[in-house]
N, C-alpha and C positions, 0 to 999 in steps of 0.2 A: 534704562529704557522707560521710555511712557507706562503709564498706567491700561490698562485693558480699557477703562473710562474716557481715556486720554485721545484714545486712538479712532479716527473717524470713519464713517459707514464706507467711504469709498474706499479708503487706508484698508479695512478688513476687505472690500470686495477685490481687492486688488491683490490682496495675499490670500485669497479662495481660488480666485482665476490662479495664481502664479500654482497655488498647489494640486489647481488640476492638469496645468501645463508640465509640472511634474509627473503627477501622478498617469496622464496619459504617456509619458518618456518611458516611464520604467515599464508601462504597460508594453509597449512597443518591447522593450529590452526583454521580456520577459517570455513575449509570445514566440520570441525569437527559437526558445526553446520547447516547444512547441508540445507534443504528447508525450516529450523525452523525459519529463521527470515520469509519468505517471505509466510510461512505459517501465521502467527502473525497479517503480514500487512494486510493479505488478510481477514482474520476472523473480524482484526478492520474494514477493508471496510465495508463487509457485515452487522456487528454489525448495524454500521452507517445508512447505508439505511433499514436495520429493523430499528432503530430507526424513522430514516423518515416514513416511510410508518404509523408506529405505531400513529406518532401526528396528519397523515393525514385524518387516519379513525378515530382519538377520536376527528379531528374539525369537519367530516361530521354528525360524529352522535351527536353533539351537535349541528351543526347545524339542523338537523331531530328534534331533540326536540326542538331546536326553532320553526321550521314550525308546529310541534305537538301544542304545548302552544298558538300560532296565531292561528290554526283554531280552537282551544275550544275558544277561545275568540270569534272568528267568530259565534261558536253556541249558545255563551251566549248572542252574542249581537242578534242573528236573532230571539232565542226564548223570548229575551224581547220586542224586533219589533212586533212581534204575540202575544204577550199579550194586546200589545196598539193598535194592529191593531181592537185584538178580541174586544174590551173595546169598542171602537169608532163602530164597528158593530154595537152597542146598540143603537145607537143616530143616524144613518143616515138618512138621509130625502128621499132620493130618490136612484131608482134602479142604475143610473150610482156610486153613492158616494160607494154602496154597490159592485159592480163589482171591481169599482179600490181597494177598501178594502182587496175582497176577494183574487185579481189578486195579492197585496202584500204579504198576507198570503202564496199564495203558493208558490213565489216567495223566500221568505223566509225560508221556509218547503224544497224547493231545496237546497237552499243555508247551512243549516243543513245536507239534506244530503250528498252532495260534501265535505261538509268539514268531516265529519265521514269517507267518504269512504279514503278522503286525510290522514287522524289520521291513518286510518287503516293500510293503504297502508306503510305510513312512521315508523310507526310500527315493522311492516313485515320485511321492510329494514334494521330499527334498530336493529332487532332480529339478522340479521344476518349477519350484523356488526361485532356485539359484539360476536357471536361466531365465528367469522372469528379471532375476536381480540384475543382474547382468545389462538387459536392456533397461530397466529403471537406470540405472549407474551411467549408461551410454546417455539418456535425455537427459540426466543430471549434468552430466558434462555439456551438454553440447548447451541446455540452458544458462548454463554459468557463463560460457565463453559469450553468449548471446548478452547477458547480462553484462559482462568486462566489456564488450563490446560500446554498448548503449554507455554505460558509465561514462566512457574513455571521450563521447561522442559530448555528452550532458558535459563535464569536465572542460572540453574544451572551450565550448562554446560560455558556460559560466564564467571562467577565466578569461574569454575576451570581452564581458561585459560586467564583470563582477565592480568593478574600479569604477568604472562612468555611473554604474547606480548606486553604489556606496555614497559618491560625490552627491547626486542627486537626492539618496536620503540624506547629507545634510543640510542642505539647501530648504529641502522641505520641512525640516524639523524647526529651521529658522521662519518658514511661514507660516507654518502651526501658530506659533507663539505672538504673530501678530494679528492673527484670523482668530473673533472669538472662538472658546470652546464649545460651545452650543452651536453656533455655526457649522464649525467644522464639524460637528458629531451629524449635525444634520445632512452638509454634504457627502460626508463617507457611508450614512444610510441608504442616499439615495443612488449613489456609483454601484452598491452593491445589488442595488435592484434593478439596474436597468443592464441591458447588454452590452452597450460601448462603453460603460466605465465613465460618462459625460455626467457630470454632477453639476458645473457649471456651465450653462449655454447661453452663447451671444445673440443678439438678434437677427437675423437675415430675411430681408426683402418681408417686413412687417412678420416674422414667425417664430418661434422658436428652433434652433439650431438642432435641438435635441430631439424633440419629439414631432416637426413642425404644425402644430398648433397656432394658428394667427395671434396675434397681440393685439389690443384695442389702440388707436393712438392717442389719449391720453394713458391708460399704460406704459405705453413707449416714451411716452414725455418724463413718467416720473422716473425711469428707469437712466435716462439720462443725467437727472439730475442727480442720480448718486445719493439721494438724502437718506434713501433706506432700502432694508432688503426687499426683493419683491422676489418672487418665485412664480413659476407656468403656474396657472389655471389646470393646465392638463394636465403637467407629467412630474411637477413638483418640483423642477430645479430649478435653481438659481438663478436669476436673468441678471445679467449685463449688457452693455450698449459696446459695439465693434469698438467704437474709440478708447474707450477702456481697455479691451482686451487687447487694441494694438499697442498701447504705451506699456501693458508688461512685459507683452512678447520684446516690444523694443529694449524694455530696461535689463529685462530679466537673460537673454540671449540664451532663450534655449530654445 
């Protein structure tokens, strides 16, 4: 193949135009899918922190049943302290042994209670946790299925235009290569800043196609001639002359 040096201003404007003729194709193919990806991303976010939240409440209520299981221990240790306490009752010699005695008894007898009402308490919370979970569990599902949904929807439609734009990037990779690369860097800046995606525009009825902005007509003369790039005044894209852009639409058949 030629050299980059080799190749002439119209030869590159003519592989700009063909690469927007593409690149507008896949746009079209693309849009086809419309908020379906970003619908997808957004459902996997959500999925996600359902998930999150979900391991967060299955560690708090295990840890509740740990604090549950520590204070029955608490009540098995305080009603065996009151058994030893009651026991030693039997044997005291005098009123003070019997006061500290009974002072532990009830001591303990609290400490039973606290912890019952603590069991209870934590309970109550677990209770409703777990039908909290429950419901978190049911929007997990039903967003998953929303999700497989959307997938199944994205998937199809990808698959009936995966192949035609495959095709098309390599078509354009072969226009790349004969469009300089300073060219093309400049047209794919300027696609990305305007809202139709139009980097190269034709003339129509003395204006620019793109932005419509009038043309001067010598402007328009030398844009004709092809001898070099010219770009809008206004909107900074690339100008070509209709007859140009019908000879690639012709050659190019897309």
């Amino acid at each position: 193949m030629a050299g980059a040096t080799d190749i002439s201003i119209e030869q590159k404007l003519k592989a700009l135009y063909k690469l927007q003729l593409i690149d507008s194709k896949i746009d079209n193919l693309r849009s086809v899918r419309g908020e379906l990806p970003m619908e997808v991303s957004d459902l996997e976010d959500e999925i996600a922190g359902y998930e999150t939240r979900l391991q967060n409440m299955q560690a708090e209520i295990k840890k509740m049943d740990e604090a549950i299981n520590q204070n029955k221990t608490r009540i098995m240790d305080a009603k065996a302290l009151v058994k030893k306490y009651e026991k030693q009752l039997e044997n005291v010699k005098n009123n003070r042994e019997y006061e500290a005695l009974s002072k532990e008894i009830e001591i303990q007898g609290l400490e039973q209670l606290a912890a019952e009402k603590r069991i209870k308490n934590a309970q109550f919370d677990i209770d409703q946790k777990k039908q909290a979970l429950e419901n978190l569990k049911l929007e997990l599902e039903g967003r998953k299925t929303d999700l497989a949904t959307k997938k199944g929807e994205l998937d199809n439609i990808v698959n009936e235009t995966e192949k035609e734009e495959n095709q098309l990037l390599a078509v354009r990779s072969e226009a790349v290569k004969v469009a300089d690369e300073r060219l093309v860097g400049s047209y794919e800046r300027i696609r990305r800043g305007v809202k139709n995606g139009i980097g190269v525009a034709t003339i129509q009825r003395e204006s620019c196609s793109g932005c419509f902005g009038g043309i001067p007509p010598q402007r328009q003369s030398d844009i004709k001639q092809r001898k070099k790039i010219i770009v809008c005044e206004n909107c900074g894209r690339v100008l070509i002359d209709s007859g140009l852009a019908e000879e690639v639409s012709a050659e190019s058949h897309i």
